[in-house]
N, C-alpha and C positions, 0 to 999 in steps of 0.2 A: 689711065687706069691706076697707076701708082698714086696721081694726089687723092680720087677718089678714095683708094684705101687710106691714108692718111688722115684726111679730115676727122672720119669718127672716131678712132683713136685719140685725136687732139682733143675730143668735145665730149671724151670721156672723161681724160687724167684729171683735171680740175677736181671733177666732182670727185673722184676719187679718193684726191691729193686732201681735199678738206674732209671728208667722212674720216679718213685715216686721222688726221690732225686733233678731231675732234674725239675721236676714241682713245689718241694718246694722252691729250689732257683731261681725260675722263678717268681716265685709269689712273694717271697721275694723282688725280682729284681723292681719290678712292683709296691709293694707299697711304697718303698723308692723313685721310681720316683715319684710317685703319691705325696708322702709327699714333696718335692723335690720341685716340682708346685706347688703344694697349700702355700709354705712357698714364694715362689718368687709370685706367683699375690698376696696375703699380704703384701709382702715387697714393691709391686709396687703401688701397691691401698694405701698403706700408703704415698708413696711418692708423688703418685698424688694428695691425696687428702692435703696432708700438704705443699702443692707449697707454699711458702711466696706470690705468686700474689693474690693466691687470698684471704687469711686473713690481708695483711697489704697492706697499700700504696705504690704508685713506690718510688723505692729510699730504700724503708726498706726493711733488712732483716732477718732472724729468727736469726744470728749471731747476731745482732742490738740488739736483748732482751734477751739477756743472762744474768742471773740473779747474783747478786756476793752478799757480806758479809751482805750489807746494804741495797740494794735494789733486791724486789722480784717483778716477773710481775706473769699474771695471766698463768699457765700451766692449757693444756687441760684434763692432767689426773687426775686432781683435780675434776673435776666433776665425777668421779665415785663413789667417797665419796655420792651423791645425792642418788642413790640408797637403800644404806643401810640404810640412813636419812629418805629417804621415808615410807621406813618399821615401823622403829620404830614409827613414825607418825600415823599409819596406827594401829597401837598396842595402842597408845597415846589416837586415837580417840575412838575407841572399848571402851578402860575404860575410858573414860571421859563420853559414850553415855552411859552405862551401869549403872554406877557409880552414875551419876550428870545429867544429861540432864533428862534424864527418869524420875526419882522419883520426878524430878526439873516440868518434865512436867504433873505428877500428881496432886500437890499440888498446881498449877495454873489453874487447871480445863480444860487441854486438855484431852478431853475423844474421844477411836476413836471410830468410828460407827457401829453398827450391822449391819452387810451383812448378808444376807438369804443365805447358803449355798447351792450348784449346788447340785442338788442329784446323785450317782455315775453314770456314761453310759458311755462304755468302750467305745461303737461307736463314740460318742461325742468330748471323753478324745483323742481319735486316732487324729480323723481331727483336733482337737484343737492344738496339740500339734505337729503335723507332714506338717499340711497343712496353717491354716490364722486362726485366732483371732475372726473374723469378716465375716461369708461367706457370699455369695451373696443367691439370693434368689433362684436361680435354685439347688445351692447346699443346700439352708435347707431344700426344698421340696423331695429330695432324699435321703437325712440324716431322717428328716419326716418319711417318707416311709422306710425304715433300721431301725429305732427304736418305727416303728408303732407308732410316737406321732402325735400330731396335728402342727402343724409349731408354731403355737402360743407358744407351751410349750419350741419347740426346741428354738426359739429366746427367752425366757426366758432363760432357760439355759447356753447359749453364753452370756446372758447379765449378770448375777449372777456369772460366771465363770472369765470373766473381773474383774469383780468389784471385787474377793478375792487378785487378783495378781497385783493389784493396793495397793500404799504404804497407809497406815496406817494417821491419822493424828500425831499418838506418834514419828510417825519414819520420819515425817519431821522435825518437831518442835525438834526432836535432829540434827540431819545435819544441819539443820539452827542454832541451838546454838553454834554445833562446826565451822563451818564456821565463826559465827560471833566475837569467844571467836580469831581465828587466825589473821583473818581480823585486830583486833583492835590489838593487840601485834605486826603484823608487820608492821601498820601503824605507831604506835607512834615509834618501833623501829626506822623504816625508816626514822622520823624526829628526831630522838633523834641523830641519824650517820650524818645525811644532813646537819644541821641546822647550824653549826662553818663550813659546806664546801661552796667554793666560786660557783662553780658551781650552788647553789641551789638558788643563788640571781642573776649572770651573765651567764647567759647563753654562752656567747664566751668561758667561760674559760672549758667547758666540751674539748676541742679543744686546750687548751694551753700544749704544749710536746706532743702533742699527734704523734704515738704511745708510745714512754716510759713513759707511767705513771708508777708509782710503784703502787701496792697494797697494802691496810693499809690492815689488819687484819678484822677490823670492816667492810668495804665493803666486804670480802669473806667469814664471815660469814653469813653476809646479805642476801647476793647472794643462799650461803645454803641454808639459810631457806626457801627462795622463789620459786626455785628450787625443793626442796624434798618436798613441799606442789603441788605443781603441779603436781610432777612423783607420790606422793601417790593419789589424784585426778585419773588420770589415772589408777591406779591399784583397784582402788574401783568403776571403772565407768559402771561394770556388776551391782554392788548391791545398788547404788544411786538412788534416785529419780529419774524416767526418766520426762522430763518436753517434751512439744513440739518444744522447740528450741534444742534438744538434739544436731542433727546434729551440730549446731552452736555451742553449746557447747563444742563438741569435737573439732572441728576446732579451738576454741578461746586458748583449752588447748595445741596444737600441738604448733601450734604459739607461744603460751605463753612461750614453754619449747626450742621451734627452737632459739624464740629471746634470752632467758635467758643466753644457752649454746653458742650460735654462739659470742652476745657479751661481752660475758664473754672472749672468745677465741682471738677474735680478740681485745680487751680492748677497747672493747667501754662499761666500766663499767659504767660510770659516766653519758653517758644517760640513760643505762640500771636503775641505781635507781632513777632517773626522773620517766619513764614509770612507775617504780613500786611503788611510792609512790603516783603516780597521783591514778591508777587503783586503791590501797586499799582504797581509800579517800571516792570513792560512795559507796564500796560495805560494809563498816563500816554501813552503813546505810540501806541500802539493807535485810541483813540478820533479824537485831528488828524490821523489818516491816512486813517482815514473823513471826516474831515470835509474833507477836500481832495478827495477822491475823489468828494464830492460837488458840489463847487463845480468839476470839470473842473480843476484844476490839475494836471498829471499829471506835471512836473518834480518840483513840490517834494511830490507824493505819492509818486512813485518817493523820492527822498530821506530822504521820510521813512519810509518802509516799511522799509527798509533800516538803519535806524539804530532802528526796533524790531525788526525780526527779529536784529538783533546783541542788543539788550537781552533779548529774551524767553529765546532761547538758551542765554543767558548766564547769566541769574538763574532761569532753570527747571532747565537741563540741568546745570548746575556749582552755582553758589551752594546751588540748596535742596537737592540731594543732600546736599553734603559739610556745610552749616551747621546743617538742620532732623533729615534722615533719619539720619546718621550719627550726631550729636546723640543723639535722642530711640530709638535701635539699641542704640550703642555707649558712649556715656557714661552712660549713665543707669544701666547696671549695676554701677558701679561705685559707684552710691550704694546701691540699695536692686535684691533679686528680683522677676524679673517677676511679673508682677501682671494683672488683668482688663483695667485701665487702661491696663496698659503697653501691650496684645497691640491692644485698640480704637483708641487713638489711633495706632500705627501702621498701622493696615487704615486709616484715614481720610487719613491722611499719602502711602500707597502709590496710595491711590486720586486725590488728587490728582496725584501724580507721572505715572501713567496717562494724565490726561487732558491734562497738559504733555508728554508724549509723542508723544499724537493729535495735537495741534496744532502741532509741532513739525515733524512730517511734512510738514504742510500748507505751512507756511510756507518749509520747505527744497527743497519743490515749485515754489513761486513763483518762491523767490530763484533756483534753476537756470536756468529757463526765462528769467526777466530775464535773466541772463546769458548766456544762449545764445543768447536774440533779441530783448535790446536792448529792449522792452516787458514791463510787468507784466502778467499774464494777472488777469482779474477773479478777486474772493475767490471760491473752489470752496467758501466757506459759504453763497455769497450765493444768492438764488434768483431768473433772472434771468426777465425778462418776454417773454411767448410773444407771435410775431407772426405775424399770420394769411398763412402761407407759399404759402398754396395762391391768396391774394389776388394777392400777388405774383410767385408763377410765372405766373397768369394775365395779368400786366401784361407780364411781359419776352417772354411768349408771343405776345401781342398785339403788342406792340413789335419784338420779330423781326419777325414775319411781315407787317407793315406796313415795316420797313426791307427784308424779300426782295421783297415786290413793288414798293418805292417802287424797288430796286436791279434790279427786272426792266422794269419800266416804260423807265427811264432807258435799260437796255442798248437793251431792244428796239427803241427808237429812234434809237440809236446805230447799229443796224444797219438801221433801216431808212434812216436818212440816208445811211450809207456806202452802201448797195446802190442808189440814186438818183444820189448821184454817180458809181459805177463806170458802172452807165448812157447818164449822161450822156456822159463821158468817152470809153466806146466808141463812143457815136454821132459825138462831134468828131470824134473819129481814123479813122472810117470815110468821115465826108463830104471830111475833109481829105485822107487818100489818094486817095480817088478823084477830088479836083481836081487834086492834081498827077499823076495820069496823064491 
């Protein structure tokens, strides 16, 4: 009985042992193709995206920038460097805000505010967290009724709840310090590199060789710095201050990083740090005005607002038009036909001007109203903290109406003492006539 069982078993595995065999080298077969493809549309997505048409001018070609003993152009894989730059930046900032800014914003009298904390309600915490921020009124009145509260208490709740997940004053007043401690180092750097260059007084000569320019050292570090400030920006943009131009904000930083990298590639370096010295110019100003605005000094933030809003205007609305856009429009044709390059870097160029436009409004909003009434109105970026109104009309409602009866109390006594003296008074003058008749 036991060989019996045996046998089939043995006149099984075979066929077994080879189906399996065959289905491993089958599979095998299958991801080597697989690997096969995915290495060839790589190979083709790299060649198409690096066509010399559309990074240099007709006539040039990637043979053209080949680099030798003396002269270096800009390579694309040089920007990968940006990434790990960014990090460390990102490490840079942590302990500069931990370190220096904080204790910085103590000792200046940034104090941040007491918020009345939401009391726990899981129902609440659910739809807050899974559904809106902000419900509408059909849904608090059946949130209401799920947590047995009165609506009143429920928009409380939602209002107090906002208000803990909104930043801090201490934790602006550091972003704005770090911001303005980068701002000012890449500014002066940026003129300290520019300053002995010819481009930064003629504008034609951004255009002279162009494309072999070589790269000095000091522009691609430059370039770095600018770069990996942007890509850590981006990596901190979950735990930043969110303002109401957020949207824009993100766009202004895509841009920032499209233009940085694109004309780094194609070597349009030599506009690229025009743009970038114009840009740190206002925002040098920008960030101490926050940061006064934070510390309650509202003279020398009026002050200073004012003496950025001239700077931003200035160098957004006049300078980068006629220096960067007319430039990189109008001169450039007169070296070499448009191009892929040419048409991209302008859509990135126009797009920033765009959003120096949006914010130009804003600030010409302000500066009016300063003017017309003598105070700055808060930043309409800013997003300002909700207070429970319904708290407080219930206080001044109480307070009325404790001042109209403490104010009816008082009268009614007042008349009731006059109507005792008249009284009285009639009774003398009754008893008094009637003695002298």
């Amino acid at each position: 009985m036991p060989n019996v069982g045996l046998k089939p078993m043995l006149s099984v595995r075979p066929g077994s042992l080879l189906q399996s065999q065959t289905f491993s080298s089958h599979r095998s077969l299958t991801t080597q193709e697989a690997g096969k493809r995915s290495t060839r549309m790589a190979h083709s997505l790299n060649e198409w995206l690096w066509q010399h048409e559309y990074w240099l001018p007709p006539g040039i070609t990637w043979e053209d920038m080949k680099e030798s003993e003396d002269t270096h152009y800009p390579q694309p894989h040089d920007l990968l460097l940006s990434i790990p730059f960014a990090l460390i930046l990102v490490v840079i900032r942590c302990f500069f805000e931990r370190t220096i800014a904080l204790p910085l914003s103590g000792k200046l009298g940034v104090r941040d505010k007491l918020r009345p904390k939401a009391q726990p309600n899981p129902v609440l915490e659910t739809f807050y967290g899974m559904h809106r921020k902000n419900p509408k009124e059909g849904e608090l009145i059946n949130l209401a009724k799920q947590c047995d509260l009165p609506v009143r208490k429920v928009e409380r709740w939602f209002r107090r709840r906002r208000n803990i997940d909104r930043p801090n004053l201490s934790k602006k007043f550091c972003e704005a310090c770090w911001r303005f401690t980068f701002y000012i180092i890449s500014f002066f750097t940026g003129l300290a590199i520019l300053y002995d260059k010819p481009w930064l007084w003629d504008h034609r000569e951004c255009w002279t060789g162009y494309p072999q320019q070589p790269l000095q050292p000091s522009l691609f570090w430059y370039y770095l710095l600018e770069l990996s400030f942007y890509c850590s920006l981006v990596f901190t943009l979950p735990f930043d201050v969110k303002r109401k131009d957020f949207k824009e904000q993100v766009v202004h930083h895509a841009a920032t990083i499209f233009l940085i990298s694109f004309s780094y590639c194609a070597n349009y370096i030599r506009i690229g740090t025009l743009v970038m010295v114009i840009h740190d110019a206002s925002d040098c100003f920008l960030e101490p005005t926050k940061i006064l605005n934070y510390m309650k000094w509202k003279k020398s933030c009026n002050c200073l607002f004012m003496i950025f809003s001239a700077v931003f205007l200035i160098s957004r609305l006049v300078i980068f038009p006629y220096t960067v856009l007319y430039n990189t429009y109008y001169y450039s044709m007169e070296i070499f036909q448009p191009f892929f390059g040419y048409y991209f870097m302008n859509a990135l160029l126009i797009t920033l001007q765009l959003l120096s436009v949006f914010w130009s409004c804003l600030i010409i909003r302000m500066v009016y109203k300063f003017l017309l009434q003598g105070t700055m109105e808060k930043d309409m970026r800013s997003d300002t903290e909700e207070s429970d109104k319904d708290e407080e009309r219930e206080k001044i409602r109480e307070k009325e109406r404790n001042g109209i009866m403490h104010f009816n109390n008082i009268t009614s006594n007042n008349c009731v003492q006059r109507n005792v003296s008249q009284q009285n008074n009639r009774t003398h003058l009754t008893n008094g006539h009637a003695k002298e008749r």
